[in-house]
ZAMARGU-4260 file (C-alpha; in steps of 0.2 Angstrom, whole numbers, plus 5000, padded with zeros to 4 digits):
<rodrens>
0) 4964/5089/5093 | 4944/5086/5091 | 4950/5066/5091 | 4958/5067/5110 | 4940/5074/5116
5) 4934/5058/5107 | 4944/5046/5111 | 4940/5045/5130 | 4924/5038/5129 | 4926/5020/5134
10) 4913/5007/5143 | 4914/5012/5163 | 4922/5004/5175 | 4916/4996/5190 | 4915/5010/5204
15) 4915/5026/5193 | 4897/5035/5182 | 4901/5036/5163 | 4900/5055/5164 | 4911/5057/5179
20) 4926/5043/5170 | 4926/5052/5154 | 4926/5069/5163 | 4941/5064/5172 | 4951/5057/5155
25) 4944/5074/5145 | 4955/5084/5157 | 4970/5071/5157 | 4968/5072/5137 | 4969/5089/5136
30) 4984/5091/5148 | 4995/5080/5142 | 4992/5074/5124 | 4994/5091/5113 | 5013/5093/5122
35) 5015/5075/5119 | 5010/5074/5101 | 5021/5090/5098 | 5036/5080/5105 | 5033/5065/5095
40) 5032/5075/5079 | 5048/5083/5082 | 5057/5067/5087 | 5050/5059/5071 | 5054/5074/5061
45) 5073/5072/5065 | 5072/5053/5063 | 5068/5053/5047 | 5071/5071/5038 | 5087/5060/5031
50) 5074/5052/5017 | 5073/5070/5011 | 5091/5077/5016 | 5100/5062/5006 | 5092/5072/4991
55) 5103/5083/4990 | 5116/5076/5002 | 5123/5062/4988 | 5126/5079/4977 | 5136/5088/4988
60) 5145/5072/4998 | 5154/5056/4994 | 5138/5044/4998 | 5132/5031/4988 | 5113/5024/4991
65) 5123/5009/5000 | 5133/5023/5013 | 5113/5031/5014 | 5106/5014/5018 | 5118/5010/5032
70) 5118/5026/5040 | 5100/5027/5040 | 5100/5010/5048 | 5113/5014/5061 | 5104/5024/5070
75) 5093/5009/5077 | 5109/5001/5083 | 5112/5015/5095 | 5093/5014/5098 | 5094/4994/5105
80) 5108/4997/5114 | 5101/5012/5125 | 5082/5007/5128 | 5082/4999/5139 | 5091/5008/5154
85) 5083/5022/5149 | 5066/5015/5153 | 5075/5009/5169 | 5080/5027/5173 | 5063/5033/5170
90) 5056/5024/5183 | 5070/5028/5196 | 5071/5048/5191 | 5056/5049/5185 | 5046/5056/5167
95) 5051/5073/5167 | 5070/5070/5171 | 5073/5057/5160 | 5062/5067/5144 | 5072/5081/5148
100) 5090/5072/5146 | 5084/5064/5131 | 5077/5079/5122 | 5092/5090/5127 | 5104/5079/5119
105) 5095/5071/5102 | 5091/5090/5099 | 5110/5095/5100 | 5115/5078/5090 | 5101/5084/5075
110) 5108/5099/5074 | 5125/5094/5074 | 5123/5083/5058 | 5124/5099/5049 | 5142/5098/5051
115) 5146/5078/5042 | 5155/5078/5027 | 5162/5059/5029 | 5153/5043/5029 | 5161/5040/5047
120) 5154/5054/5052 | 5139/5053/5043 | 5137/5034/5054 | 5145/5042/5069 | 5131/5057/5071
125) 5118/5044/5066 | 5122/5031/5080 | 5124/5045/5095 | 5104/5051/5089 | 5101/5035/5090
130) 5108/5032/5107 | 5101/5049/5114 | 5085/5048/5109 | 5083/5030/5114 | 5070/5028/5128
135) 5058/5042/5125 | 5044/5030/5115 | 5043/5018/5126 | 5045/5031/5140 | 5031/5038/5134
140) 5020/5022/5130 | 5027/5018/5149 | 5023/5034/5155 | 5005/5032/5147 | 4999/5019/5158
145) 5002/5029/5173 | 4986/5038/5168 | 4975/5027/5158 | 4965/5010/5162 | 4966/4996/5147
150) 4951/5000/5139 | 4955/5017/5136 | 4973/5014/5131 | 4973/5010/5114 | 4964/5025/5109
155) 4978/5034/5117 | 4990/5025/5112 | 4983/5028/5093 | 4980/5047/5096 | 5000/5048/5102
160) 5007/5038/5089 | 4995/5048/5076 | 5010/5061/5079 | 5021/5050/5067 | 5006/5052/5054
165) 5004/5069/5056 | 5023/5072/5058 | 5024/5064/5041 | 5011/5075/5031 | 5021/5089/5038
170) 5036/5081/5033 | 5036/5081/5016 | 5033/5099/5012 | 5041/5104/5026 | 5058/5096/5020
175) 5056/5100/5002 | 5052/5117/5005 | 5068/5120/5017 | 5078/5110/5002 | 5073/5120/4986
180) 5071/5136/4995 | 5084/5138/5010 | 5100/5131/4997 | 5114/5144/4996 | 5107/5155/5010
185) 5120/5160/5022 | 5132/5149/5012 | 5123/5133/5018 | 5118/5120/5009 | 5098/5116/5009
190) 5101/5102/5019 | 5112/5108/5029 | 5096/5120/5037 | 5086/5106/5035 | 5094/5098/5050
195) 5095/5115/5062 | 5079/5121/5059 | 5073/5103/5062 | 5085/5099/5075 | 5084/5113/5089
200) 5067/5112/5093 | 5069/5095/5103 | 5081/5106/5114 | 5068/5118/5120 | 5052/5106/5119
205) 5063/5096/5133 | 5062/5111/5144 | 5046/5113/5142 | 5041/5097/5147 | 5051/5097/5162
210) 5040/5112/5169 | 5025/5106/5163 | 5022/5087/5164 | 5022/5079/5181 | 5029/5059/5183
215) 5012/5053/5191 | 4994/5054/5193 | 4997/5059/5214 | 5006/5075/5210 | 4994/5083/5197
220) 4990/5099/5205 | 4976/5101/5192 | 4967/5086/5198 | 4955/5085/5212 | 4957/5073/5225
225) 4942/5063/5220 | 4947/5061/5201 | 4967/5056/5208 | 4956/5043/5220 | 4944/5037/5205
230) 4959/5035/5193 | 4969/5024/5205 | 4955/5014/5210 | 4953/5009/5190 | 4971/5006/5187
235) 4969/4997/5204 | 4956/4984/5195 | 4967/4982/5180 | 4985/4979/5190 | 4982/4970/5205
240) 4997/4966/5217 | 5009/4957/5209 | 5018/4947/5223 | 5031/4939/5211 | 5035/4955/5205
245) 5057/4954/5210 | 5057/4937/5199 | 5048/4946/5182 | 5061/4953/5175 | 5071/4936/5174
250) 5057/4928/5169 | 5051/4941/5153 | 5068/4936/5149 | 5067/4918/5149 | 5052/4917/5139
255) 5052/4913/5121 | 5037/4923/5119 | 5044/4939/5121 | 5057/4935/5109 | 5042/4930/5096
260) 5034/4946/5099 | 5050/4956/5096 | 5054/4949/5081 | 5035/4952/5076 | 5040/4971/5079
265) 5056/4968/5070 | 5048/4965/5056 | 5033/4980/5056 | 5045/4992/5060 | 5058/4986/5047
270) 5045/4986/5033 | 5039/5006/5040 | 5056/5013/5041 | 5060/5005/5026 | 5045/5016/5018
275) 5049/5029/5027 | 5068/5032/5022 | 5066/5027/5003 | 5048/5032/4998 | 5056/5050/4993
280) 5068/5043/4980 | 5053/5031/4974 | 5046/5045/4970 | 5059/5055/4963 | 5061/5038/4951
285) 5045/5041/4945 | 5048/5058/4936 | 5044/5070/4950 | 5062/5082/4951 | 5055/5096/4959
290) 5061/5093/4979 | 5043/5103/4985 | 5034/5091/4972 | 5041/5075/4979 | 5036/5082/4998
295) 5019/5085/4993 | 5020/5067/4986 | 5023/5059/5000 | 5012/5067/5012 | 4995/5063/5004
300) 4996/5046/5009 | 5002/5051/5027 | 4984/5059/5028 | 4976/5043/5027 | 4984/5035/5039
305) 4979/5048/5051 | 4961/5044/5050 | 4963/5025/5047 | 4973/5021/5064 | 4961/5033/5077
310) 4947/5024/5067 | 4954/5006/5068 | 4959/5011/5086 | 4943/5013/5092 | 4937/5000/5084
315) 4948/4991/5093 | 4944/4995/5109 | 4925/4996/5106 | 4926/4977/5101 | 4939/4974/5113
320) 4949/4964/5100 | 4968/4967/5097 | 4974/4954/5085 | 4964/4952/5070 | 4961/4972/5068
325) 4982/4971/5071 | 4983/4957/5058 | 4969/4964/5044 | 4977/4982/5046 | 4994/4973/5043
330) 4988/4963/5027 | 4979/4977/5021 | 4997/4985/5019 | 5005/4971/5013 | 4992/4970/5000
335) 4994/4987/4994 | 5011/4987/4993 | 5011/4970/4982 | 4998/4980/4972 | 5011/4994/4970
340) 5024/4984/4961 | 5013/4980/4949 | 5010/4998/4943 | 5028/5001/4935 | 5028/5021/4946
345) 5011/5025/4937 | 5011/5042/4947 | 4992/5043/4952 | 4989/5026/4955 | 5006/5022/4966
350) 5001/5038/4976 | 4981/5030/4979 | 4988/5012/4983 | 5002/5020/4997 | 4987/5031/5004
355) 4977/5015/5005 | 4992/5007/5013 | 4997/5019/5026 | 4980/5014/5034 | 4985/4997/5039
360) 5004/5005/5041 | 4998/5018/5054 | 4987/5008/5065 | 4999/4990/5067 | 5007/5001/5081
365) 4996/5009/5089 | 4989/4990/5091 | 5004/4980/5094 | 5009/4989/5108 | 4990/4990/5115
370) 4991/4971/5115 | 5010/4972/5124 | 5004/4985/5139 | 4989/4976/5146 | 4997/4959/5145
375) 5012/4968/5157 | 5009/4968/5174 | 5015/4987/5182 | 5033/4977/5189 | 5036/4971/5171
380) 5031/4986/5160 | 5047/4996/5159 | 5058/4981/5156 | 5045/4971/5147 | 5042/4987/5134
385) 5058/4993/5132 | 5063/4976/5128 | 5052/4971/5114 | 5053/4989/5109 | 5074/4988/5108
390) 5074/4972/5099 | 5061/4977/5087 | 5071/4992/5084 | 5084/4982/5077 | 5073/4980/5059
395) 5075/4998/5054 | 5095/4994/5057 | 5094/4979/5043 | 5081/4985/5030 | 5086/5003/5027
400) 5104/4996/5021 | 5093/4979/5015 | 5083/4994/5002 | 5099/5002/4999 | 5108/4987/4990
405) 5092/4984/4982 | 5092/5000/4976 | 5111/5002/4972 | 5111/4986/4961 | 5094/4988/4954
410) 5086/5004/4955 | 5072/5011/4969 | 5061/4999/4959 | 5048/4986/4964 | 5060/4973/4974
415) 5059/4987/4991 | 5039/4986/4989 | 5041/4966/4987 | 5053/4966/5005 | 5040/4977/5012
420) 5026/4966/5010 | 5035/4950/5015 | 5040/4957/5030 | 5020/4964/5035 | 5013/4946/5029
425) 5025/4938/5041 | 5023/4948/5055 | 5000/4947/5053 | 5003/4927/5052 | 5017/4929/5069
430) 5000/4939/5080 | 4990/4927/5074 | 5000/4912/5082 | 5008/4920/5097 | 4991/4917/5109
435) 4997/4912/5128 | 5003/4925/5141 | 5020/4930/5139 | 5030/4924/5158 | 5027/4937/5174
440) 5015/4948/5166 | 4995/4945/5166 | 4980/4951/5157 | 4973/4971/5161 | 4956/4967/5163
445) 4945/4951/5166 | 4938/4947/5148 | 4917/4944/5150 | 4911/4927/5145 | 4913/4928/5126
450) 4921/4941/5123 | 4935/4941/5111 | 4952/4936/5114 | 4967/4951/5112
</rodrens>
C-alpha cells in the first residue's frame, strides 16, 4: 500500500496549500483504497479463475476449447446488457446499496459454478455472473470521482485497477495450488473448490462495504468540515454547473465519438481478456504440466505490470498527457506480443517478452478511462462511463471464443498472440485520432497555455 501514500501528490489547486491538499487525499487514500483494492481482487479473481479451472474442467466434462471459449466470452454479454442501469441505480440508491447487491449476488453465482456439468449450464452460470457483477467497475471508477479532482485521478484510478495486476500474481499460484492440491478432497474435484474458495468471499466483502464506505464526500464522519469544504471547492473548479445537463444523456448517445471510443475499449479489453483466459494453456503448450508450475508461470509477468502502470500513471498525470502515454504503453504490448510469436514457446524468453508486455497491458486502462472521466461532465459520468464501459465489454464476448477456434483448429500457438497484437495496434492508432470533445461533456480542468493535449 506504500504507492496510495504516493500517489496523492499532485500540483495544487487554486485555493488549497500543497501540504494541507495532499493531507486531505492521504486520508481518503487510506480509507477507501485498501477495501477497494481487496474488492477488485476478488471480483477479478472470480472473473478469470476459469483460465485455470478449464484445466482440469475439459478432463472431467464434456468441453471442448470451442465450448471454453464461448463460455468464457458469455460472461460479457451479461455484462453489456446490465451496466448500464446499474450505474444508473447507483446514482439513485447510492454506492453502498448498489456494491452491496452486486457483491451478494456475483459471490452466490461463483460459488454456484461448482455445480455445472453441461455446456448450458456451464454458458447459463457464466452469463448470470456476468449480469450480477455488472456495474461494479464502472461504479467504482464513478464512485471515484466523488472524491478526487482530475489531476489526482489517474493515479488513483491506476492504484485501483493495479488490483487486477496484483489479483493476477495472486492468481496463478493461487489457482494451481487449489487445482493440484484440493483434487479428491471431500469428493470434490480441484476445480470444483477452486470456484467456492474463490467464490464466497465477494459475499461477505459486500457486507463489509456496506458498513464501511459511505456514498459521498458530505457524510464522511472521519472528515473535518474544512477538508469536506476544501474537497468540494476543488471538484467545484473541475465540474462547473452544467445547465444542459437533462439533454446529456441524448446527446452522449448521439455522438459518434462515444461510439469510436467504445469500440477503442472493445478492442483493449478483447486483446487483455483474451490473455487472460488462454495464457495458462499457452503455457501448458509449452512443456510446463505441473498445474502449480503453470501458476507461477503466469504470475511473473503480472508483477511487472504492477510497477509499470503506477509508473506510467504518474507519469501521466505529472506531464498532464493522456494519449500518447495511452498509445506508447498500448504499442509497447503490441510489440511484445508480435515479438512473442516469433519465439516458437521458448519458455524463458516467452515468459520475459509477456512481463515486458503486461506493462503497456496494465496501464492502457488505467489511462483510457482517465482520459473518459475528466472529459465527463458530473450529469454525464454514470451514463457516459457505463456506456463506453458496456460496449467495450463486448470484446472479451468475441475474442475468448475468437482464441478458442484458433486454438481448436490450430493449436494455442502463435495465431492468439498475432489477434492480440492487431487488436492493441488498432486501438493506439483509434486514441491517437479521436481528438474533439465527445457531445455534453467538457474538459476537467483548464489546460495552461502549452500544455499538452489529453
Amino acid at each position: 500500500m506504500a504507492s496510495i501514500a504516493t500517489a496523492v501528490h499532485a500540483p495544487p489547486q487554486t485555493g488549497s496549500s500543497p501540504a494541507g491538499a495532499d493531507a486531505l487525499y492521504r486520508k481518503i487514500s487510506w480509507r477507501l483504497m485498501p477495501l477497494l483494492l481487496i474488492c477488485y481482487m476478488v471480483s477479478y479473481l472470480d472473473r478469470i479463475n476459469i483460465g485455470y479451472a478449464q484445466l482440469q474442467m475439459k478432463e472431467t466434462l464434456p468441453f471442448s476449447d470451442t465450448v471454453y471459449g464461448l463460455g468464457a466470452g458469455i460472461f460479457f454479454v451479461g455484462y453489456f446488457l446490465f451496466e448500464v442501469p446499474s450505474n444508473l441505480l447507483l446514482v439513485r440508491f447510492g454506492a453502498r446499496k448498489t456494491l452491496l447487491r452486486i457483491m451478494l449476488c456475483w459471490g452466490v453465482v461463483a460459488a454456484a459454478m461448482m455445480w455445472v456439468s453441461t455446456p448450458t449450464q456451464f454458458y447459463a452460470a457464466r452469463f448470470l455472473l456476468g449480469v450480477f457483477e455488472a456495474g461494479f467497475f464502472p461504479g467504482i471508477i464513478l464512485y471515484l470521482t466523488f472524491w478526487y479532482p482530475a489531476p489526482r485521478r489517474a493515479q488513483m484510478i491506476a492504484i485501483f485497477m493495479s488490483a487486477t495486476t496484483v489479483a493476477g500474481v495472486i492468481a496463478g499460484p493461487l489457482c494451481g495450488a487449489i487445482l493440484k492440491y484440493m483434487d479428491g478432497l471431500g469428493g470434490l474435484h480441484g476445480w470444483q473448490w477452486l470456484f467456492v474458495v474463490q467464490g464466497l468471499p465477494a459475499s461477505v466483502l459486500g457486507v463489509v462495504v456496506y458498513l464501511y464506505l459511505q456514498d459521498r464526500p458530505d457524510e464522511a464522519h472521519w472528515l473535518a468540515a474544512s477538508d469536506k469544504q476544501m474537497l468540494r471547492e476543488q471538484l467545484a473548479q473541475e465540474h462547473p454547473a452544467d445547465p444542459h445537463a437533462p439533454g446529456v444523456a441524448r446527446q452522449l448517445l448521439s455522438d459518434p465519438r462515444i461510439y469510436a471510443l467504445s469500440l477503442l475499449y472493445f478492442l483493449l479489453l478483447g486483446a487483455t481478456y483474451t490473455m487472460t483466459f488462454w495464457v495458462p494453456t499457452l503455457v501448458q503448450s509449452w512443456g510446463v504440466k505441473d498445474l502449480l508450475l503453470i501458476g507461477v508461470c503466469t504470475a511473473i509477468p503480472n508483477l511487472f505490470g504492477i510497477v509499470g502502470m503506477v509508473l506510467i500513471g504518474r507519469s501521466s498525470d505529472r506531464l498532464r498527457e493522456r494519449r500518447w502515454h495511452f498509445a506508447g504503453a498500448v504499442l509497447l504490448a503490441a510489440l511484445c506480443l508480435g515479438v512473442t510469436t516469433l519465439l516458437k514457446g521458448q519458455l524463458v524468453a516467452s515468459v520475459a517478452a509477456l512481463s515486458v508486455a503486461l506493462i503497456g497491458i496494465a496501464a492502457a486502462t488505467p489511462l483510457f478511462f482517465t482520459v473518459l472521466t475528466e472529459r465527463l461532465s458530473p450529469a454525464a459520468s454514470a451514463a457516459g462511463i457505463a456506456l463506453v464501459s458496456s460496449l467495450g465489454n463486448l470484446g472479451p464476448a468475441v475474442s475468448p471464443s475468437l482464441a478458442g477456434y484458433i486454438t481448436s483448429r490450430h493449436g494455442p500457438d502463435y495465431s492468439i498472440y498475432l489477434v492480440m497484437a492487431l487488436y492493441l495496434g488498432a486501438g493506439a492508432l483509434m486514441l491517437l485520432c479521436v481528438r474533439a470533445r465527445p457531445a455534453g461533456v467538457s474538459r476537467a480542468v483548464p489546460q495552461p497555455r502549452g500544455a499538452a493535449a489529453s
